[in-house]
OpenMM code with the backbone's topology and positions (N, CA, C; nanometers):
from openmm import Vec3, app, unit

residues = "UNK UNK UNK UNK UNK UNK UNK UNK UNK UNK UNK UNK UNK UNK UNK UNK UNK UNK UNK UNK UNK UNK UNK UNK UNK UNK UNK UNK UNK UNK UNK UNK UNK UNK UNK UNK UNK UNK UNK UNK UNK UNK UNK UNK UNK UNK UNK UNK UNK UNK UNK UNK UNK UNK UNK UNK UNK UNK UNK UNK UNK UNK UNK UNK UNK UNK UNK UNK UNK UNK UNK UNK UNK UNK UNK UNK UNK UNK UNK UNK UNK UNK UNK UNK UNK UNK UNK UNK UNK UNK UNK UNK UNK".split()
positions = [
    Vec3(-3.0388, 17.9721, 25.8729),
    Vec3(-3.0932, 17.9250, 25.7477),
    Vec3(-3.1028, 18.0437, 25.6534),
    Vec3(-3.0960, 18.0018, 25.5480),
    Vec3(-3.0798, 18.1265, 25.4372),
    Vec3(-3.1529, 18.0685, 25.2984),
    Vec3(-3.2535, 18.1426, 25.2246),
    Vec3(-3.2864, 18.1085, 25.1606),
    Vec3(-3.2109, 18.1111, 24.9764),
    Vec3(-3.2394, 17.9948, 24.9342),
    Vec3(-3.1560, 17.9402, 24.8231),
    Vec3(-3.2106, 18.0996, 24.6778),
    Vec3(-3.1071, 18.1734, 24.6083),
    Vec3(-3.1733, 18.2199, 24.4849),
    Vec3(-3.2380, 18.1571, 24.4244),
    Vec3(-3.3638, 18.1555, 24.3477),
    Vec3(-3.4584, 18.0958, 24.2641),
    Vec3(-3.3472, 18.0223, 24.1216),
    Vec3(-3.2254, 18.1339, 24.0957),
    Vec3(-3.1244, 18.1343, 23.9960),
    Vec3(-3.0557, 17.9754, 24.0297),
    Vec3(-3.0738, 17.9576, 24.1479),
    Vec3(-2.9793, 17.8351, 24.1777),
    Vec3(-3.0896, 17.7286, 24.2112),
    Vec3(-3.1652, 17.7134, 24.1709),
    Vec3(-3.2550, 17.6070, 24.2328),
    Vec3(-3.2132, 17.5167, 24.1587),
    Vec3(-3.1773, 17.3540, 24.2365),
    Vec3(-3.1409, 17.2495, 24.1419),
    Vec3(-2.9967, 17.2125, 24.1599),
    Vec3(-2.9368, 17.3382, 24.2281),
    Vec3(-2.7616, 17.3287, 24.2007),
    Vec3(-2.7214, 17.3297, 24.3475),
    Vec3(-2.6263, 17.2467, 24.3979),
    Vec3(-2.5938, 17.2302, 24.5332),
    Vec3(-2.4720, 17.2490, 24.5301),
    Vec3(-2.4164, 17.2693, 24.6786),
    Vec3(-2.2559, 17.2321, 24.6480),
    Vec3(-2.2098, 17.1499, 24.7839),
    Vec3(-2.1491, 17.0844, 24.7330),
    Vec3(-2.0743, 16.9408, 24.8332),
    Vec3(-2.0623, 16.9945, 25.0180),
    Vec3(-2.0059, 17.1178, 25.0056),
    Vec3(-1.9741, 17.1485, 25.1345),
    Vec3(-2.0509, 17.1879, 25.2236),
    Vec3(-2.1891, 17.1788, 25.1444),
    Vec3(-2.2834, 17.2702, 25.2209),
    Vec3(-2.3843, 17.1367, 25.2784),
    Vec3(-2.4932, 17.1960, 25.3307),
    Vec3(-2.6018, 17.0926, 25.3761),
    Vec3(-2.7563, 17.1915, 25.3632),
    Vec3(-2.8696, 17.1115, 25.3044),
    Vec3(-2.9713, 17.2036, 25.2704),
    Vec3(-3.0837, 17.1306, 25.3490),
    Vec3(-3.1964, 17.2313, 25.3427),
    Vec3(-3.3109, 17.2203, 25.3884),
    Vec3(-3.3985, 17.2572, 25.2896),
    Vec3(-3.5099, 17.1282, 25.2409),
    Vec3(-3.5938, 17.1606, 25.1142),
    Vec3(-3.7437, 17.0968, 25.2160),
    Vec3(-3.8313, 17.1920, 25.1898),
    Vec3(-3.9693, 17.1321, 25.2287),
    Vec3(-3.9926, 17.1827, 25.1073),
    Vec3(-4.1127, 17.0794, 25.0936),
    Vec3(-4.2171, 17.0160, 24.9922),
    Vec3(-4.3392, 17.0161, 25.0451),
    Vec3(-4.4397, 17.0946, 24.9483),
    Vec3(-4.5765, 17.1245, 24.9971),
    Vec3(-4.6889, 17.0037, 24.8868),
    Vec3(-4.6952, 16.9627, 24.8855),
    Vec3(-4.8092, 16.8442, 24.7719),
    Vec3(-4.9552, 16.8531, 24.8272),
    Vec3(-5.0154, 16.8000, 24.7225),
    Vec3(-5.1630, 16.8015, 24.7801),
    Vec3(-5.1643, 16.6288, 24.7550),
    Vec3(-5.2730, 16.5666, 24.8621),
    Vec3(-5.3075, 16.4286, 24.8351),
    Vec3(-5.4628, 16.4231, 24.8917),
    Vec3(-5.5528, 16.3802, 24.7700),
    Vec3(-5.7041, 16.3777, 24.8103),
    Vec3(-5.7365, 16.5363, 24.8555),
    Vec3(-5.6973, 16.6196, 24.7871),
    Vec3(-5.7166, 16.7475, 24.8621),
    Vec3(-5.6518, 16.8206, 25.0055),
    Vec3(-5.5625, 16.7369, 24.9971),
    Vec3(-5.4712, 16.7678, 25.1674),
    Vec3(-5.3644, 16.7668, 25.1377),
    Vec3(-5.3901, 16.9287, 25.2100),
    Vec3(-5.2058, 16.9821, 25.1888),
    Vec3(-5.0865, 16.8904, 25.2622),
    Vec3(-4.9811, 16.8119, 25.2318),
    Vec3(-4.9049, 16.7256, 25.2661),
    Vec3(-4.7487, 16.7985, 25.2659),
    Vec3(-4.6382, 16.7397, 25.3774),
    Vec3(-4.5584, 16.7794, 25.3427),
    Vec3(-4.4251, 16.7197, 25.3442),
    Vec3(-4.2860, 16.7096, 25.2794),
    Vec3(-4.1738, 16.6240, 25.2961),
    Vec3(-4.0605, 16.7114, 25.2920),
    Vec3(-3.9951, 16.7284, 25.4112),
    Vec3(-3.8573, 16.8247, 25.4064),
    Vec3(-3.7221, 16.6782, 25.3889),
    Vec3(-3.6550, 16.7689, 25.3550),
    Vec3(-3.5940, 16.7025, 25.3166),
    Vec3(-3.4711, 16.7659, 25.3522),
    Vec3(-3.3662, 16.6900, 25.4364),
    Vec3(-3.2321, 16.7693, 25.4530),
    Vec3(-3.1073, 16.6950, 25.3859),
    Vec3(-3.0693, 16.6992, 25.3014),
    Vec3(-2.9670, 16.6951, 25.2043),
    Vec3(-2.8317, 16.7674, 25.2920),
    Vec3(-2.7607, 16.6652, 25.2611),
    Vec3(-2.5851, 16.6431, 25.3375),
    Vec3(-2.4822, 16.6284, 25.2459),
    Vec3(-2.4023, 16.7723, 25.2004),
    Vec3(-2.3329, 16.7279, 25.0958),
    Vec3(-2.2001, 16.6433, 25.1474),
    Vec3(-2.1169, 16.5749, 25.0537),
    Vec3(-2.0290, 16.4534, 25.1016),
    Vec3(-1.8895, 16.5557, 25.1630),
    Vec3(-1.8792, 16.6763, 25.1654),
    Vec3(-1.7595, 16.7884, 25.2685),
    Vec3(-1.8564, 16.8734, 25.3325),
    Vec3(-2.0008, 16.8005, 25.3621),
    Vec3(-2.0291, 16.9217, 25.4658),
    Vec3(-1.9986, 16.8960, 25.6079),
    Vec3(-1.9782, 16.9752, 25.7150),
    Vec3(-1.8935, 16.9461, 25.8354),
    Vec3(-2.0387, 16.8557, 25.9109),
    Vec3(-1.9721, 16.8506, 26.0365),
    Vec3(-2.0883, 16.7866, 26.0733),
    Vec3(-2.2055, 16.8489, 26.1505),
    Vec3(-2.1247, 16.9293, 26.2145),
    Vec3(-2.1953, 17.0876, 26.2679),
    Vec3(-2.2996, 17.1008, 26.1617),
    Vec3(-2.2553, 17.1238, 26.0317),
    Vec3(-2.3426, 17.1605, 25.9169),
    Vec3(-2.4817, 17.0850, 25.9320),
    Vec3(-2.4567, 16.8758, 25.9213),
    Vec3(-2.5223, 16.8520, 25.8967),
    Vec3(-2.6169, 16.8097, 26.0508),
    Vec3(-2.5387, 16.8335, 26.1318),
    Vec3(-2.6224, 16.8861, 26.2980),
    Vec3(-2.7762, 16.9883, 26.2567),
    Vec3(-2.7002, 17.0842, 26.2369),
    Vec3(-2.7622, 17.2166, 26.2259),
    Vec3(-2.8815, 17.2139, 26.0966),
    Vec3(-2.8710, 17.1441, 26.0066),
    Vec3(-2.9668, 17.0821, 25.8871),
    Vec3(-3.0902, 17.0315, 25.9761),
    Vec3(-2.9667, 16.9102, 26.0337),
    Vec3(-3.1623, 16.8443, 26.0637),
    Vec3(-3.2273, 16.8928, 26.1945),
    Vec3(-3.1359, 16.9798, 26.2831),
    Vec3(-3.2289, 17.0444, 26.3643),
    Vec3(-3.2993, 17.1961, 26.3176),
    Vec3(-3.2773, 17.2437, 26.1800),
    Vec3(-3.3389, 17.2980, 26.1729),
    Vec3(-3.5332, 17.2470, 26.0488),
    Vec3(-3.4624, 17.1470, 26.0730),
    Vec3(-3.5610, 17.0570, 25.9763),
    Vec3(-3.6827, 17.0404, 26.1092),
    Vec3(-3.6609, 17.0098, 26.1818),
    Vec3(-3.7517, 17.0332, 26.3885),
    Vec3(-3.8233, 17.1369, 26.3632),
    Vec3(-3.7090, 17.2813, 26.3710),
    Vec3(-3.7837, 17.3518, 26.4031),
    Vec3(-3.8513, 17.4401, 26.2917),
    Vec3(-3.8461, 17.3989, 26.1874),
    Vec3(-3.8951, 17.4668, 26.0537),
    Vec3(-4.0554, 17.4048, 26.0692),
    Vec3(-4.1128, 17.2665, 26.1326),
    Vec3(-4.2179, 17.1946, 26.1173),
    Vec3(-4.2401, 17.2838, 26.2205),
    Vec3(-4.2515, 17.2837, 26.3187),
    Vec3(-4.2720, 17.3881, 26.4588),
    Vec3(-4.3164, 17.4937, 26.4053),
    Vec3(-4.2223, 17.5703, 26.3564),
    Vec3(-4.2387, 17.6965, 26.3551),
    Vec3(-4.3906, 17.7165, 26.2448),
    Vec3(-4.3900, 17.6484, 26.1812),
    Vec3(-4.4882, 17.6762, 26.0318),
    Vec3(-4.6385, 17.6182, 26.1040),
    Vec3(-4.6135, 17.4910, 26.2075),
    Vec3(-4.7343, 17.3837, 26.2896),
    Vec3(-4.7830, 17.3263, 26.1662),
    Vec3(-4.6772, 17.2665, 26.1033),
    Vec3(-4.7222, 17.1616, 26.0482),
    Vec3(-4.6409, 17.0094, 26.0328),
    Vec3(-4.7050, 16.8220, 26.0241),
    Vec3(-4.6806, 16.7423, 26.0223),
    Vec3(-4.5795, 16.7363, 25.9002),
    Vec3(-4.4899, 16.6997, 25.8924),
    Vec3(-4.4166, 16.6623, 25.7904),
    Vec3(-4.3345, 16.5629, 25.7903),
    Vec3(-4.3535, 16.4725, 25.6787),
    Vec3(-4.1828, 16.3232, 25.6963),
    Vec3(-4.0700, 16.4314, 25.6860),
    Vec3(-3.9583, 16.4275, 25.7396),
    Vec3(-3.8442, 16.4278, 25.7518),
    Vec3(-3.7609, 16.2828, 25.6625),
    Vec3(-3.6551, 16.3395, 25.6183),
    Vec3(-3.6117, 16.2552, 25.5165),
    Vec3(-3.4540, 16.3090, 25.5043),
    Vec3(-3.3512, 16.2668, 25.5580),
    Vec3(-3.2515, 16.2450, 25.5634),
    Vec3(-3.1824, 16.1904, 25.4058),
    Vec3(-3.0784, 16.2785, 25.3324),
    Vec3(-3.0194, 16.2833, 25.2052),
    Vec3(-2.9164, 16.2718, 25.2006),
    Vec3(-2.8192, 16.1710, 25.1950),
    Vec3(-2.6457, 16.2233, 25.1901),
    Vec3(-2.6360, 16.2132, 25.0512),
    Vec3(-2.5378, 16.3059, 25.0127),
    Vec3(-2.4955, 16.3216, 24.8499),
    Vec3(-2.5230, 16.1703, 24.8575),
    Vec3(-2.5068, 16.1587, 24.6814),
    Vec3(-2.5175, 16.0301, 24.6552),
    Vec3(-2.6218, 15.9583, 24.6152),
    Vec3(-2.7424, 15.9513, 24.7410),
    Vec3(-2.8424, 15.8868, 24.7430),
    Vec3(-2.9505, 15.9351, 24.7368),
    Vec3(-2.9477, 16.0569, 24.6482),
    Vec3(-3.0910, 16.0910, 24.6234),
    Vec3(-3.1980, 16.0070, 24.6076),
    Vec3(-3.3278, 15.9774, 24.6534),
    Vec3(-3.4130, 15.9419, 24.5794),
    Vec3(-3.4848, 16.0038, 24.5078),
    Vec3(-3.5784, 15.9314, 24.3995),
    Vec3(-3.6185, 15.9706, 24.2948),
    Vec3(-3.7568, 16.0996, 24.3144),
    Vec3(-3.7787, 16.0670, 24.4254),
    Vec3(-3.9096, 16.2105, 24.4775),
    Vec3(-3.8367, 16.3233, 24.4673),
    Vec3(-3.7174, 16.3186, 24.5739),
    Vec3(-3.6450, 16.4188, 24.5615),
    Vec3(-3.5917, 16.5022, 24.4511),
    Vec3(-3.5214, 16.4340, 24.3475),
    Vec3(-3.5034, 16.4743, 24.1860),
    Vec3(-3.6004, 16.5140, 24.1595),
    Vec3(-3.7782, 16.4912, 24.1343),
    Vec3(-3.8739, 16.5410, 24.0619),
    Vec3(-3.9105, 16.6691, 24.1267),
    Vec3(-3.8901, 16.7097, 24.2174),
    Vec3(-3.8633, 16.8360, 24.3252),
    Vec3(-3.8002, 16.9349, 24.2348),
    Vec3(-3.6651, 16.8552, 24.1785),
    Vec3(-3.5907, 16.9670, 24.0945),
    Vec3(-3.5831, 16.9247, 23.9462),
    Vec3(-3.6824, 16.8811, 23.9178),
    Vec3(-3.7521, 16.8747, 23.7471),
    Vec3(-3.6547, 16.7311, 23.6989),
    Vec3(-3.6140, 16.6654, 23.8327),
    Vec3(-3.5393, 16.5289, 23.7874),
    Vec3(-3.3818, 16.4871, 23.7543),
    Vec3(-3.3567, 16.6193, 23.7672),
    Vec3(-3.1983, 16.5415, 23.8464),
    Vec3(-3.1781, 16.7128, 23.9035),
    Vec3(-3.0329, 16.7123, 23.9880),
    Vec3(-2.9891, 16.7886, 24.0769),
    Vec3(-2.8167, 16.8205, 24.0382),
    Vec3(-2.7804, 16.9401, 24.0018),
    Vec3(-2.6002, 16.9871, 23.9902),
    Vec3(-2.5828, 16.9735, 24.1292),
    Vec3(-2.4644, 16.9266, 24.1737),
    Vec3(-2.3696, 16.9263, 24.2748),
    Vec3(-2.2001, 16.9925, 24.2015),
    Vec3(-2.1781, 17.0588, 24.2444),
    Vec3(-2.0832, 17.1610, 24.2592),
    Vec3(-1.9781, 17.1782, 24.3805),
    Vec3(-1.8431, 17.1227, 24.3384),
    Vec3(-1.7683, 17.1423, 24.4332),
    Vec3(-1.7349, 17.2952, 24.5145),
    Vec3(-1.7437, 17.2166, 24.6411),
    Vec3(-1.7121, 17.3546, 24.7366),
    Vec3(-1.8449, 17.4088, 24.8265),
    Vec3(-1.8612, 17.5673, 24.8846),
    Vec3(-1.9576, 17.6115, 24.9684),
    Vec3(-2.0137, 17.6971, 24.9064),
] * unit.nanometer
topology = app.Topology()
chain = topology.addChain("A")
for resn in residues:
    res = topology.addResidue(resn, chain)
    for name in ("N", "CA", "C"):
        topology.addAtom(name, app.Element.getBySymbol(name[0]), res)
């Protein structure tokens, strides 16, 4: 796992596959939603390796989190407000 430049936040590219956790508060409780995003040429290894590191990212930190599975395409709308409401996809790795 490698962390994304701040410069690129928002901008993806097709070939790749990402890992986004989300920290929110609800009623005063820290909450959380990772999210692994599958671009539509990422291999599958790629998107293997996404959601098992989506496992062990909750592990490692000991905290509860939804997991939430993304293939290009189907963003939902939580996800977009994550990145101020919509998301660049960019061909390639």
């Amino acid at each position: 796992m490698v962390a994304v430049d701040e410069a690129f936040t928002g901008h993806l590219w097709d070939g790749e596959s990402y890992v986004v956790l989300y920290k929110y508060l609800y009623k005063n409780t820290p909450l959380y939603a990772t999210y692994f995003w599958q671009g539509r040429r990422s291999t599958i290894v790629d998107k293997g390796r996404a959601a098992a590191l989506v496992v062990d990212l909750a592990a490692k930190l000991k905290i509860d989190s939804v997991q939430l599975r993304v293939p290009q395409g189907k963003e939902p709308a939580h996800l977009l407000r994550v990145f101020g409401g919509h998301l660049v996809v960019h061909s390639g790795r």
